[in-house]
C-alpha positions, 0 to 999 in steps of 0.5 A: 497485482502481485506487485501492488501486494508485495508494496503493501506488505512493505517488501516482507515475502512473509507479509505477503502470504499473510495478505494473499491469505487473508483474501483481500478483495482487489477493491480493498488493495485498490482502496489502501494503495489510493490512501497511501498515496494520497497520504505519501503526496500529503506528506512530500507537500508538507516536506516542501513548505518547510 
């Protein structure tokens, strides 16, 4: 979990606080980290047909 946290703050420790303080609920970080990798995979494949 702490993990998932540290990679949504973009690997800034300051990041980090500012999540852990806001109190996101697990659901919401699992709800961000799915888009984000769902739009990371989106953009490999659009990479892949230039």
């Amino acid at each position: 979990m702490q993990d998932l946290v540290y990679e949504l703050a973009g690997g800034d420790p300051l990041k980090v606080n500012d999540i852990l303080m806001m109190k996101v609920s697990d659901a919401m970080i699992w709800m961000i980290v799915k888009e984000k990798k769902a739009y990371t995979e989106w953009l490999v494949q659009r990479n892949d047909r230039d």
